[in-house]
C-alpha positions as CSV (number, residue, x, y, z in Angstrom):
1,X,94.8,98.6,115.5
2,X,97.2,95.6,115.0
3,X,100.8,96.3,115.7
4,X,102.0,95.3,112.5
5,X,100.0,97.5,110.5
6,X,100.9,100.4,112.9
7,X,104.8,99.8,112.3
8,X,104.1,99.7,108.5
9,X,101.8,103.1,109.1
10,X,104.7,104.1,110.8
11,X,107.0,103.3,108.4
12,X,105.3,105.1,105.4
13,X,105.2,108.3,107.6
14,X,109.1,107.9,108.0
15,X,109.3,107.2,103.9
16,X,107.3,110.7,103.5
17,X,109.6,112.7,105.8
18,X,112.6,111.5,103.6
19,X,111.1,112.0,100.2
20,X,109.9,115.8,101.5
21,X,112.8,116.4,102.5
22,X,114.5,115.7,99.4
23,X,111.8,117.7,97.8
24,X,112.6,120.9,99.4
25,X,116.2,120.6,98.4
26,X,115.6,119.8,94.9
27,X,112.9,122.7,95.1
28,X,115.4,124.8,96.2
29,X,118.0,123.9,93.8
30,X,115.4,124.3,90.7
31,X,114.7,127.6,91.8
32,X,115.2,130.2,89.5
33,X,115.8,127.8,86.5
34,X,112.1,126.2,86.8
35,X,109.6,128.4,87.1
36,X,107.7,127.9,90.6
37,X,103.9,127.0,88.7
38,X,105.1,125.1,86.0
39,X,107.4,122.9,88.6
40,X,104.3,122.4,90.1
41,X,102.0,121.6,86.9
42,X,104.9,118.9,85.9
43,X,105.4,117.5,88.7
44,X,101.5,116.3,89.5
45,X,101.7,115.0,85.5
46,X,104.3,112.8,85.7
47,X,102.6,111.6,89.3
48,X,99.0,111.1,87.3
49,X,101.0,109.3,84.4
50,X,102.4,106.7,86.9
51,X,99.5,106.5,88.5
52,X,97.2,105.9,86.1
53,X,98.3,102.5,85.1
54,X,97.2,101.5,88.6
55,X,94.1,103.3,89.3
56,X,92.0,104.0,85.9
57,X,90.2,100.7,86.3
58,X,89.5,101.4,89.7
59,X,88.3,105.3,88.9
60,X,86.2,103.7,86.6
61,X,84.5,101.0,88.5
62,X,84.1,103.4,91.6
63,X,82.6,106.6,89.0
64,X,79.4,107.0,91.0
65,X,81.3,107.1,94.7
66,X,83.3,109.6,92.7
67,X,80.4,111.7,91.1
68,X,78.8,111.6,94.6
69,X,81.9,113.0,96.4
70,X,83.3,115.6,93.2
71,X,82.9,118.3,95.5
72,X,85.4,116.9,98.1
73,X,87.8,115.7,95.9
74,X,88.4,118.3,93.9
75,X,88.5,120.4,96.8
76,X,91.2,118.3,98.4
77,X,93.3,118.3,95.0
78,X,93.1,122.1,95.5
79,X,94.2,122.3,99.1
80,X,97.2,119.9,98.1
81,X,97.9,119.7,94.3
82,X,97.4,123.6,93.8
83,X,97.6,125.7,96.7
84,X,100.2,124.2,99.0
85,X,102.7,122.7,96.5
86,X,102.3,126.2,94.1
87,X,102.9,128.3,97.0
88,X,106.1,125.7,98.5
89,X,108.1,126.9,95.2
90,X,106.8,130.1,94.9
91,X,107.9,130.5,98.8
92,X,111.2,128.6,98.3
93,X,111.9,131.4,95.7
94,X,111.6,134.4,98.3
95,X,113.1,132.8,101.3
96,X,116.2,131.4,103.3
97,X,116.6,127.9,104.1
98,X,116.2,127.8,107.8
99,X,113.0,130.0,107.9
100,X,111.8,127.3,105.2
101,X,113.3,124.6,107.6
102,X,111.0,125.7,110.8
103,X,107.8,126.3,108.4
104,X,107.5,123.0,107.0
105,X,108.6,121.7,110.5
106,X,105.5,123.4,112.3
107,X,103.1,121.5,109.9
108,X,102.2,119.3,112.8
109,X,101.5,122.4,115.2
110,X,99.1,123.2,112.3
111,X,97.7,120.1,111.4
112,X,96.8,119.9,115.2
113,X,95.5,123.6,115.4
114,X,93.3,123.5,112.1
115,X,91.7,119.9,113.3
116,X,91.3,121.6,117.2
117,X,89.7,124.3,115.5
118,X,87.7,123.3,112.6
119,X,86.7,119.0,113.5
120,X,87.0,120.2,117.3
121,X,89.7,117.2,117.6
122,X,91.3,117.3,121.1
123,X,95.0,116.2,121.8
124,X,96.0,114.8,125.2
125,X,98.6,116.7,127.6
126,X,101.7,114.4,126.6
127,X,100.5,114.5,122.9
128,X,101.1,118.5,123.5
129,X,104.3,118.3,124.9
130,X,105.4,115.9,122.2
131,X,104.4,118.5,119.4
132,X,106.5,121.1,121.7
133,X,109.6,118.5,121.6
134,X,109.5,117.9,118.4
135,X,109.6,121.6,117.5
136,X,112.1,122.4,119.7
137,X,114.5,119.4,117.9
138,X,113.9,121.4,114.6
139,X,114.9,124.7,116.2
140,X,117.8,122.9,117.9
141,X,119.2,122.4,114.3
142,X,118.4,124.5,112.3
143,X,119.4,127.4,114.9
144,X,122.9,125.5,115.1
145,X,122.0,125.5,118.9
146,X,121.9,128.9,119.4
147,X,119.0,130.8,120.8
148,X,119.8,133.9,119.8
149,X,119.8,133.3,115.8
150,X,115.7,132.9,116.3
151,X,115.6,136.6,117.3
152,X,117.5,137.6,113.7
153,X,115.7,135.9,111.7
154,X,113.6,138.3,109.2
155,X,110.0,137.6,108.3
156,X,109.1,137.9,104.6
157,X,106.8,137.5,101.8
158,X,108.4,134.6,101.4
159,X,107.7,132.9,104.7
160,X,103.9,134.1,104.9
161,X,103.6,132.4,101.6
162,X,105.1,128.7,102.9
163,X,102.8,129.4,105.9
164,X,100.0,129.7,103.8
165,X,100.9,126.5,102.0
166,X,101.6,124.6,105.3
167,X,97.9,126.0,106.3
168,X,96.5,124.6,103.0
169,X,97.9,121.0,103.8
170,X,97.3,121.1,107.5
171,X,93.3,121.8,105.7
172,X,94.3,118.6,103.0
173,X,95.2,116.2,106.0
174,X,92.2,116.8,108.1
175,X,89.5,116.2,105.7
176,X,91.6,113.5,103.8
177,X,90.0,111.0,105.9
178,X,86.4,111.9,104.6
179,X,86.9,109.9,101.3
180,X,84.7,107.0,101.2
181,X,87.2,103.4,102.0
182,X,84.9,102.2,99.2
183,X,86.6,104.0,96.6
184,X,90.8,102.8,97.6
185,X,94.0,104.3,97.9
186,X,95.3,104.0,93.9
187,X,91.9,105.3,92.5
188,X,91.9,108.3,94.8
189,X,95.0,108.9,94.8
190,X,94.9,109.0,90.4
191,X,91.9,111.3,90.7
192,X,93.3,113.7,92.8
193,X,96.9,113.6,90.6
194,X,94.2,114.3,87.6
195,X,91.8,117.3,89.6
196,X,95.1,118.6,90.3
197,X,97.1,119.2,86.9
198,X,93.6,120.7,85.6
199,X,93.8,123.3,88.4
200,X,97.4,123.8,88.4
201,X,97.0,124.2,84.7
202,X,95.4,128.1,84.9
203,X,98.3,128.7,87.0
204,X,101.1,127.3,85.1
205,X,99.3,128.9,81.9
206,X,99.2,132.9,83.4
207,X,102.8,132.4,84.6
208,X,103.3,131.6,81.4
209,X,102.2,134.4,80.0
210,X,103.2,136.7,82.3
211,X,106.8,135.9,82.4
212,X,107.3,134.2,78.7
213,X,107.9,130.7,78.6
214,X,110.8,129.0,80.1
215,X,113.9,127.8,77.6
216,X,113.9,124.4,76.9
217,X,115.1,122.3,80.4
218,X,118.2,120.9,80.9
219,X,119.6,117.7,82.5
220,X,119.3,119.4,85.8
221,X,115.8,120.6,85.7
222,X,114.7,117.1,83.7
223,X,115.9,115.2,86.6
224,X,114.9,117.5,89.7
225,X,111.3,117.6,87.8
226,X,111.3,113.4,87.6
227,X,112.3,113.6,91.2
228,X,110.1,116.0,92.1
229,X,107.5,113.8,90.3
230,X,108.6,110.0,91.5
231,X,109.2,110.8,95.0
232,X,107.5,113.2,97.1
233,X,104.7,113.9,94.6
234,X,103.7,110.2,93.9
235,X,105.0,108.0,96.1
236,X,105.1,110.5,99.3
237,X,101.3,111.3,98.7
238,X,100.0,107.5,98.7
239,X,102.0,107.0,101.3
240,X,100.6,109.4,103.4
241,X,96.8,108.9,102.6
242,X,97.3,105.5,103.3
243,X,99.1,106.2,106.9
244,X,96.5,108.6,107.4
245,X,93.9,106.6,107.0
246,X,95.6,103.9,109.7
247,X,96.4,106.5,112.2
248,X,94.2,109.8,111.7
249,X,95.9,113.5,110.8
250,X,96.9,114.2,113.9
251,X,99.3,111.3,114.4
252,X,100.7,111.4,111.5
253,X,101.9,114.9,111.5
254,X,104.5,114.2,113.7
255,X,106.6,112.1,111.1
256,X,106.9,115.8,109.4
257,X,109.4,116.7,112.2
258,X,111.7,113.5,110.8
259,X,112.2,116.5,107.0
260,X,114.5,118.2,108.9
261,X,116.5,115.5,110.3
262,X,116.8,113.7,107.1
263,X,117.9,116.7,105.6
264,X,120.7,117.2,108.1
265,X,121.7,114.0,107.7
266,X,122.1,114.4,103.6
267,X,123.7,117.8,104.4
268,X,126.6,115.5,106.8
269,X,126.5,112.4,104.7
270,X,126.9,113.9,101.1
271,X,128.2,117.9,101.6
272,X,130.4,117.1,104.4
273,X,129.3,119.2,106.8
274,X,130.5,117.6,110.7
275,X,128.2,116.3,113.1
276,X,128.3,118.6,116.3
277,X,126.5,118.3,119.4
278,X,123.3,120.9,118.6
279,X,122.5,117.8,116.2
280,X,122.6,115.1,118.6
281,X,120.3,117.1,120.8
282,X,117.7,118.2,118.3
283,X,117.8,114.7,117.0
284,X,117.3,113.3,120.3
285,X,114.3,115.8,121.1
286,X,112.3,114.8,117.8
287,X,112.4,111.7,118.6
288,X,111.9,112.1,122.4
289,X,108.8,114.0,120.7
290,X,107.3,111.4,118.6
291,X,107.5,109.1,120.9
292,X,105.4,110.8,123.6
293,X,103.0,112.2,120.5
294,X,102.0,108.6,119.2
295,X,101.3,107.1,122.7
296,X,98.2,109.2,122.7
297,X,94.8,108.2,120.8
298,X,95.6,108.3,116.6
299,X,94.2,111.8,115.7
300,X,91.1,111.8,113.7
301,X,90.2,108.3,112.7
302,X,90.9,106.6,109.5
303,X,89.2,107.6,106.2
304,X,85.5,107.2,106.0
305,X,84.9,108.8,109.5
């Protein structure tokens, strides 16, 4: 691969870190004035009604690579647009910030388990101990650098649900790559925004029911939901089929170590919180483990394999 496009790869991974990180804090902040399914139904519409624009010609003139590969689509809109971001704010509902923080930070220990076990894709020695940096940088932080706040921290429905999630994407990022090239980014991308509002709908729908419908949104929720919808649904998902299809599943996941950074970063830049020195080393150790993971051969290929 040339080196340009592999900085530019590189550089979308870095975008999608930022944007998720953003989207768990917004998550967080809608909870318990947005419900968790119909966060989820909105945000995928607004994403399919700015996608749309861009990719309706192209779902058109590509229908029979579609019809030919329904099956795979719609399954990947599931794994994504359903399960995982359905069970993110259901999860960010039911549990504390830094178990949240060291779930969605072992995405890549997933990404590479699921692909080991289910493609039988094979990481080298330093691309291991890179995943193990990496980790260790997010435990650094979110730990505040001591060791011993690991062994209090309480499992609960809440975390086996975001695990679940993180499983469902880790299943979204390996078969990503199996959609034909023929088809493009903006057309795939607009079907899967479309597969997934119709099976987030059922969802959105029972919770509905269930729990009577929300009151009319405010300012806050209207602008978390167009975040929510702009950002890390939209632009964060194109983004990261697009990387993935330069650099493979594998490879990529290690930019997923760069959420928690980012949202340390926000947390000193805009809440005042001081920079101490567990930062600088669990800064220093995600990148140390990037570095080492992305030497190694990209991952699983580029879509189309």
């Amino acid at each position: 691969m040339k080196r340009g496009s592999l900085a530019s790869a590189y550089l979308l991974l870095t975008m999608c870190a930022l944007f998720w990180a953003g989207s768990v804090i917004a998550g967080r902040s809608l909870a318990g004035e947005v419900p968790p399914f119909a966060l989820n139904f909105w945000r995928w519409l607004i994403a399919f009604a700015l996608a749309a624009p861009f990719g309706l010609r192209g779902v058109w003139g590509n229908r029979e690579i579609i019809a030919r590969n329904w099956r795979l689509l719609t399954m990947l809109a599931m794994f994504n647009m359903t399960a995982f971001g359905s069970l993110l704010f259901l999860a960010l509902e039911r549990t504390e910030a830094i178990n949240g923080s060291l779930l969605i930070g072992s995405m890549p220990i997933n990404i590479v388990l699921v692909s080991l076990i289910i493609l039988r894709v094979r990481i080298t020695p330093r691309q291991s101990f890179g995943v193990a940096l990496g980790f260790a940088g997010i435990a650094t932080i979110v730990c505040r650098g001591d060791p011993t706040v690991m062994l209090g921290l309480n499992v609960g429905i809440g975390d086996l649900i975001l695990w679940l999630g993180v499983i469902f994407y880790a299943l979204y990022s390996i078969y990503l790559p199996r959609v034909p090239k023929e088809l493009g980014l903006m057309p795939m991308m607009t079907v899967l925004f479309a597969v997934g509002c119709l099976t987030s709908l059922p969802l959105y729908l029972w919770e509905a029911q269930v729990h009577g419908w929300p009151a009319p949104f405010g300012w806050h929720a209207f602008l978390g939901i167009g975040f929510m919808g702009i950002f890390p649904s939209l632009l964060a998902q194109v983004f990261w089929a697009s990387a993935v299809a330069r650099v493979g599943a594998n490879t990529a996941g290690y930019f997923i170590y760069l959420a928690p950074f980012f949202g340390t970063v926000a947390a000193i830049t805009l809440l005042g919180e001081q920079f101490v020195w567990f930062h600088a080393l669990g800064i220093a150790l995600i990148f140390a483990g990037i570095f080492l993971a992305t030497r190694g051969p990209a991952g699983n290929g580029g879509r189309g394999t």
